[in-house]
C-alpha positions as CSV (number, residue, x, y, z in Angstrom):
1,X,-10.1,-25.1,-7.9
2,X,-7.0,-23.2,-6.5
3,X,-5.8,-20.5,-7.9
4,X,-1.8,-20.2,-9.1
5,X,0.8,-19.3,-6.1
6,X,1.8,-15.5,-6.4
7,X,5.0,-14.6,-8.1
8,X,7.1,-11.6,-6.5
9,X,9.2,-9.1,-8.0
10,X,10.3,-5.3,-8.2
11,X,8.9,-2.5,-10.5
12,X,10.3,-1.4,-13.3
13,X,9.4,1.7,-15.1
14,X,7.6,0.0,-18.1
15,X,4.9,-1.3,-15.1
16,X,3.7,1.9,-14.3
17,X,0.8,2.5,-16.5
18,X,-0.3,-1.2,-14.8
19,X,0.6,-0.2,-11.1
20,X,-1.2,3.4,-11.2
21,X,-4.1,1.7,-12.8
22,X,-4.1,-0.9,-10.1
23,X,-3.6,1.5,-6.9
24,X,-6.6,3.5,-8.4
25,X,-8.7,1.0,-8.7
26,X,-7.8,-0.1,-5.1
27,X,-8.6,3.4,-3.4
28,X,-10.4,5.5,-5.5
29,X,-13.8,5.9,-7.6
30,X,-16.9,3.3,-8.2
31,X,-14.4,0.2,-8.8
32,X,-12.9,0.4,-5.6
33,X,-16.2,-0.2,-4.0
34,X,-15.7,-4.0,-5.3
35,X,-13.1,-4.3,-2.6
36,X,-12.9,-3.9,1.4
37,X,-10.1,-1.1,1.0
38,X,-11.7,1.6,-1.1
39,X,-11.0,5.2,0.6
40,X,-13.9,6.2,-2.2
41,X,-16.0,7.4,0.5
42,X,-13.0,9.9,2.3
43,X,-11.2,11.1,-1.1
44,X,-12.1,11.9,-4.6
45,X,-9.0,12.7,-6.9
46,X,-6.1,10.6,-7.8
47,X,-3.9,8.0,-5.2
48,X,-1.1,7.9,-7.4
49,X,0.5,9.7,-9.9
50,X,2.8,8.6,-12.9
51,X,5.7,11.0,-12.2
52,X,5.5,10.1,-8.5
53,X,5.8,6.2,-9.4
54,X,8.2,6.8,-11.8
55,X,10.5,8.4,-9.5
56,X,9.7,5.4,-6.8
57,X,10.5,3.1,-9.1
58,X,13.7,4.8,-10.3
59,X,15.0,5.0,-6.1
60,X,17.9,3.7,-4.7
61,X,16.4,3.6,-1.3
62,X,12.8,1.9,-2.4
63,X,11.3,-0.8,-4.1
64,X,7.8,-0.9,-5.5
65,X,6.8,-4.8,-5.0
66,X,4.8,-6.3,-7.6
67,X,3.0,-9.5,-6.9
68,X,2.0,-11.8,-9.9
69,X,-0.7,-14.5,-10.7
70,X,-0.5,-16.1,-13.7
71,X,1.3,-13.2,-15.3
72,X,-0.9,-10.4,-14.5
73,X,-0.2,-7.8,-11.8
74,X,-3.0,-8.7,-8.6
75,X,-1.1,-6.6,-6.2
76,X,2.1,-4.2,-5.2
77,X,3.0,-2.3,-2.3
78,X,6.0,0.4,-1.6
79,X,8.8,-0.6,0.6
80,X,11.0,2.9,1.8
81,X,14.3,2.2,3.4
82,X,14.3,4.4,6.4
83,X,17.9,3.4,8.3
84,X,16.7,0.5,10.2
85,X,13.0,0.6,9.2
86,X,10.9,-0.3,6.8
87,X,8.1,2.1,5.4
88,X,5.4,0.2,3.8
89,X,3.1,1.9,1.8
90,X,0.8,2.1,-1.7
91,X,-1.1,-1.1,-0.7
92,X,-3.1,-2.1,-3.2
93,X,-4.9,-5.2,-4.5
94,X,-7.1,-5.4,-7.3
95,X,-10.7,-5.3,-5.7
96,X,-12.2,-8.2,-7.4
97,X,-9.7,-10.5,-5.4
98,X,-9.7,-8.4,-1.7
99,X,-10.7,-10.9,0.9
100,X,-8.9,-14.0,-0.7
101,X,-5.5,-14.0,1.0
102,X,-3.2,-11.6,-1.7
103,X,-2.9,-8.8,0.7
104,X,-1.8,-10.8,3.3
105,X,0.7,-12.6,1.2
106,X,2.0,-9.5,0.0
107,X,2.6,-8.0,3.4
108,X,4.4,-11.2,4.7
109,X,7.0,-11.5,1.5
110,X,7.4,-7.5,2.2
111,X,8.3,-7.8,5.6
112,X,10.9,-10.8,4.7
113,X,12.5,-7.9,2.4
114,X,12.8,-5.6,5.2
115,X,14.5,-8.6,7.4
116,X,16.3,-10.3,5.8
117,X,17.3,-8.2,2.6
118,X,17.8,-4.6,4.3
119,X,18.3,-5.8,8.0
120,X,15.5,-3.8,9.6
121,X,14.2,-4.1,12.9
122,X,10.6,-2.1,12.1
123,X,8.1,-1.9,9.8
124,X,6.2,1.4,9.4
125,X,3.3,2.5,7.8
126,X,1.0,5.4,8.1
127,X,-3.0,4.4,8.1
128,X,-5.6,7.1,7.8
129,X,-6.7,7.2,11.5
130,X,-10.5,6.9,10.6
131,X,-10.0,3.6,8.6
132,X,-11.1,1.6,11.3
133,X,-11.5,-1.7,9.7
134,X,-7.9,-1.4,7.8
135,X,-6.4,-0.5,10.9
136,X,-8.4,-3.8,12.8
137,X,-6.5,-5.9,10.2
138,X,-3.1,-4.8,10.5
139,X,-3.4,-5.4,13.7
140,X,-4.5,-8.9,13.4
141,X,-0.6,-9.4,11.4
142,X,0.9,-7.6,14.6
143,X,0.8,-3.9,13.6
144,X,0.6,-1.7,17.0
145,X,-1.2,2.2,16.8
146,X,1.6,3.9,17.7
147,X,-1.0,7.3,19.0
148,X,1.4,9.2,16.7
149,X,-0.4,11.5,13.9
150,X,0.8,12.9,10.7
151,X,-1.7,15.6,9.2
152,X,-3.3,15.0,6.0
153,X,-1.7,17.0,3.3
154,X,-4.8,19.2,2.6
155,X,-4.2,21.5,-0.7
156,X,-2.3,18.6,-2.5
157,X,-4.2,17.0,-5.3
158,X,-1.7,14.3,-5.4
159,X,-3.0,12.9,-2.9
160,X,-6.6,13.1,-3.4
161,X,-9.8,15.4,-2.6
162,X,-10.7,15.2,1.0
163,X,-14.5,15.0,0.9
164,X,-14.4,15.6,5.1
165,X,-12.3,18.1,7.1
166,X,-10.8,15.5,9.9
167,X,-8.8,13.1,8.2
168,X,-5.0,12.8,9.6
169,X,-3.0,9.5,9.5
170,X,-1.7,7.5,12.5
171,X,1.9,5.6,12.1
172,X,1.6,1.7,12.7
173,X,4.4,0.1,13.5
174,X,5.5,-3.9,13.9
175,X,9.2,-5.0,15.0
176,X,10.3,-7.4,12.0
């Protein structure tokens, strides 16, 4: 049995309950542990907040991709227009269907975005530098450690608890 092709489109705001639901249960708590992805084991606390999607959403210079399977969100990602690159970031896929292609899918149609729809040259994430395995599969779609850090914004719930005190992120990049 296959399962239905992906459909893609952009937020809107009525989709955030949905998205901050989804990117919760991609990163954070027991249910993340049904995927590859959790960070469960480096953060407690939220990944997302409402008011923070809300204003994402609302952006002129980002898009918050949503990918569809038979009608219900599997996936999204945000896409930040930087000049002429790309920042890719909020991955998440519902764990129960990590593993099966989605992610990869969804990276693809957001890099076609940030070619052909905004004309960038690069695509730019930041990874938490101790994520090895994430980091192992961005490279296998091109992604190159750039050696560049970013510290971890310790203090700010919004972006979780840190449960260790060496967490910083490294900036990936791929030319599109």
């Amino acid at each position: 049995m296959t399962s239905a092709p992906l459909a893609f489109r952009f937020a809107t705001t009525a989709d955030v309950p949905v998205l901050v639901a989804l990117v919760e249960s991609a990163y954070r708590g027991d249910a993340s542990r049904q995927g590859w992805t959790t960070e469960a084991d480096l953060l407690d606390g939220q990944r997302i907040d409402p008011e923070g999607l809300r204003t994402l959403v609302a952006s002129d210079t980002a898009r918050v991709l949503v990918a569809e399977r038979d009608g219900a969100i599997v996936a999204c990602c945000e896409l930040q227009l930087q000049g002429r690159t790309a920042y890719f970031g909020m991955f998440s896929v519902r764990p129960e269907g990590q593993g099966a292609g989605t992610g990869k899918h969804v990276l693809a149609e957001a890099e076609r975005i940030a070619r052909e729809d905004w004309a960038c040259t690069i695509m730019e994430m930041t990874v938490i530098d101790v994520r090895a395995e994430l980091i192992a599969w961005y490279e296998r779609r091109g992604y190159v450690r750039t050696g560049l850090h970013k510290p971890f914004p310790y203090g700010d719930e919004r972006f979780g608890i840190p449960k260790r005190d060496d967490l910083r992120f490294e900036i990936l990049r791929k030319p599109l």
